[in-house]
N, C-alpha and C positions, 0 to 999 in steps of 0.2 A: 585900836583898829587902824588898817592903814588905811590910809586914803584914796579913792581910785583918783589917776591923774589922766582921766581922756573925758570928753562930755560923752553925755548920752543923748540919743535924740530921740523924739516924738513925731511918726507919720504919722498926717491926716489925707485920707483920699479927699478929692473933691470931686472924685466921680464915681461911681460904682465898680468902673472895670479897672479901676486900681489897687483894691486889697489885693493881690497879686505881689504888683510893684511893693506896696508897704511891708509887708509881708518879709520881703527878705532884704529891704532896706535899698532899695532901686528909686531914685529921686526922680523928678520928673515936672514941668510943668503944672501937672494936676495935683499933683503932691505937694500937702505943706509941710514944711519940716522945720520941729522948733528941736532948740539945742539947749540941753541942760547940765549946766555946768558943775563940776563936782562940789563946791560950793551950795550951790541951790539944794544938788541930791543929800548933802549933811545937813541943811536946814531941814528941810522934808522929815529925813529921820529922827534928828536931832525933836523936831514936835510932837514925832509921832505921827504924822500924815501919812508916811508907809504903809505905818503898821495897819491904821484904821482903813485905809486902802484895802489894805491885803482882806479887812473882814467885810468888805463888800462881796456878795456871789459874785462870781466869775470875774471876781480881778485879781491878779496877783504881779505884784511888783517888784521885783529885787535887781541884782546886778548881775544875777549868773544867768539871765532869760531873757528873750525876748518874750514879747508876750500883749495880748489884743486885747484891748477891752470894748464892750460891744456898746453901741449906743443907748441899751438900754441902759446901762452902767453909770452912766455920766453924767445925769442930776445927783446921783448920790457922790458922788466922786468929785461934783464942780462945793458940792455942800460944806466938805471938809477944808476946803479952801475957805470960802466965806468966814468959816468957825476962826480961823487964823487970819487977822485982820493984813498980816505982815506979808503975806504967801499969795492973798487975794489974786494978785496982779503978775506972781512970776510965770515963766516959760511953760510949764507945766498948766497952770490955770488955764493960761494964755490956749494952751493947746486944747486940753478939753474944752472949753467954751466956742473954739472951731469947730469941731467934729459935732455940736451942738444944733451952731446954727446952720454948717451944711448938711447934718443929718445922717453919717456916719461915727463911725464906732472909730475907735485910734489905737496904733503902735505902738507900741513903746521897745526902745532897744538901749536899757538905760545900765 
């Protein structure tokens, strides 16, 4: 497989009237934006945390989409992390565990 060579990044709004701006990848004060680097995204798959991703409802994650996952999504999403002691703490983690505790759902444009 080749490797993609750009990061991907993860909007979190920090306010409601920003899924908008996240949405089509518009950066912003209110906006946090974590960056995951092509590295990171082969560990992810390389676990498995993808794939188990993708069998969450309403998440689906690859490289050809953006694509939102809603807050209600994100305990089971922050889970799969946990399960992989090594993953716990990357950019990804990092981001869902935001949109947690501000109470939004997150982007991903990976």
């Amino acid at each position: 497989m080749l490797p993609w060579m750009y990061e991907g990044k993860i909007y979190v709004p920090k306010d409601g009237k920003r899924y908008n701006d996240c949405e089509y990848g518009i950066t912003s004060n209110n906006i946090e934006v974590f960056s995951i680097s092509p590295a990171e995204y082969e560990k992810l798959e390389n676990a498995g945390v993808i794939a188990k991703l993708n069998s969450i409802d309403e998440v689906m994650i690859d490289r050809f989409e953006s694509d939102y996952i809603p807050y209600s999504a994100l305990k089971k999403c922050l889970s799969l992390f946990r399960e992989n002691h090594d993953l716990a703490n990357c950019e990804f983690a990092k981001a869902i565990k935001t949109g947690l505790n501000l109470g939004f759902g997150i982007f991903t444009d990976l």
